[in-house]
C-alpha positions, 0 to 999 in steps of 0.5 A: 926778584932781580934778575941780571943781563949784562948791564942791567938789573931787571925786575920781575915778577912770576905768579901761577902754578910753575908746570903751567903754560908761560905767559911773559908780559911786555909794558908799553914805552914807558909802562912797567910790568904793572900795566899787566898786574889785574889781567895776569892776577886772573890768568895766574890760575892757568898760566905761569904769569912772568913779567919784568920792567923792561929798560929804563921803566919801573924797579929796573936798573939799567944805562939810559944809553944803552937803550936801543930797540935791538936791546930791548928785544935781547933782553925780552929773548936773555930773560927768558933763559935766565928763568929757564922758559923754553917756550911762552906766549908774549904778552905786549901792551902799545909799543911793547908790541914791537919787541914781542913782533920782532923777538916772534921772527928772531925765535919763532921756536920758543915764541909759541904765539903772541898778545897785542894789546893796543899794539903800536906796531909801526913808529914813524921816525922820530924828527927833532921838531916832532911835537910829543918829544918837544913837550917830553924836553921841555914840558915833561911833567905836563906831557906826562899828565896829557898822555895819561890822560888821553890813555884813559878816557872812560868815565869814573877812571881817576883811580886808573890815571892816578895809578898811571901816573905813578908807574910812567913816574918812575922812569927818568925823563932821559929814559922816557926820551930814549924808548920813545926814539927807541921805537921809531927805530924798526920798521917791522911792516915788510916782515910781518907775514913772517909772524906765523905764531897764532896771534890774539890783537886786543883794541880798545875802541876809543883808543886815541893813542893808536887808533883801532884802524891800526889793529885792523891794519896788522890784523890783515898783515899777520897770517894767523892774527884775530881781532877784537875790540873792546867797546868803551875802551882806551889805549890800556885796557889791561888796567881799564877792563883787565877781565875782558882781557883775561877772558880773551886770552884764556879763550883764544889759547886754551879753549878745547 
């Protein structure tokens, strides 16, 4: 369903049994609520699995002008209350990362504990000669096509990169611009000893996109923070090993 916050129309999607635990799951740069489809079809049994679109990605109807990295972490805290979840567990996939890290400290009452898959947690910023946003000006379908590429390198995933192809499809080379430049813009790494919430970081071993010393780096820095890496695995392995993703999280939350 749609769901309204002050100039956009969010699109959003729950599962599961609706007195479970809430997962809320957050795509990557440019990657729908999609990226987390196959992990939470198999969570929905133990989970109230929620995820939307977030700006500028997927079935969402929002000003490209109004993305900002501040919006997006409103938006992740405005749709929360707007499906009644007094408390979930974030789920964040690559630059995702970054909007559940921040909304974690802003309300650490309601945040009750965090997943980072493949997290980009650090941004450097984005100058005009910065080689990945000349190909999105200027080669944006080539760009595309590389950058899928390089998120999915395990074997016999065609299947995989046609399916991510079409979802970063959907968004606007405009939008694609603007969340790329959107998360350059916290430097989040002087606070991350404020994230206390119990933390589960999810890596892909041949992650070329962040690579897995990355994961270890915001492992260290985050208090309550546990790493495991998934061998063979890309940068979105919630689409390439979904049920290792799914193990994961139902082992580190609701293990006896």
């Amino acid at each position: 369903m749609f769901v309204s916050v002050d100039d956009a129309k969010f699109y959003t999607v729950a599962f599961g049994p609706a007195a479970a635990p809430v997962l809320l799951g957050i795509g990557g740069w440019i990657g729908s609520w999609e990226l987390w489809a196959e992990p939470f079809a198999m969570l929905s049994q133990n989970w109230r699995t929620v995820a939307y679109d977030h700006r500028g990605t997927g079935a969402t109807k929002a000003p490209v002008e109004s993305i900002t990295f501040d919006r997006l972490v409103d938006d992740a805290l405005a749709i929360m209350d707007s499906l009644g979840i007094e408390r979930c567990v974030l789920a964040a996939e690559s630059a995702g990362a970054l909007t559940a890290l921040a909304a974690a400290r802003r309300q650490p009452g309601r945040i009750t504990g965090l997943v980072l898959v493949d997290a980009l947690a650090y941004q450097p910023p984005v100058e005009d000669g910065n080689p990945f946003l000349q190909g999105l000006q200027h080669q944006y379908a080539m760009t595309i096509d590389r950058f899928v590429a390089a998120c999915v390198p395990e074997p016999d995933s065609e299947h995989i990169r046609r399916w991510g192809r079409q979802i970063l499809g959907r968004a606007s080379q405009a939008a694609a611009i603007a969340l790329y430049r959107s998360s350059s813009e916290p430097d989040l790494r002087d606070s991350l000893d404020d994230v206390g919430q119990p933390t589960l970081i999810l890596h892909g071993e041949a992650d070329a996109i962040v690579p897995v010393e990355e994961a270890r780096r915001l492992a260290a820095a985050l208090p309550n923070a546990r790493l495991s890496t998934i061998a063979g695995a890309g940068h979105v392995p919630t689409m390439t090993h979904p049920q290792e993703i799914a193990d994961a999280i139902n082992h580190f939350f609701l293990r006896s």
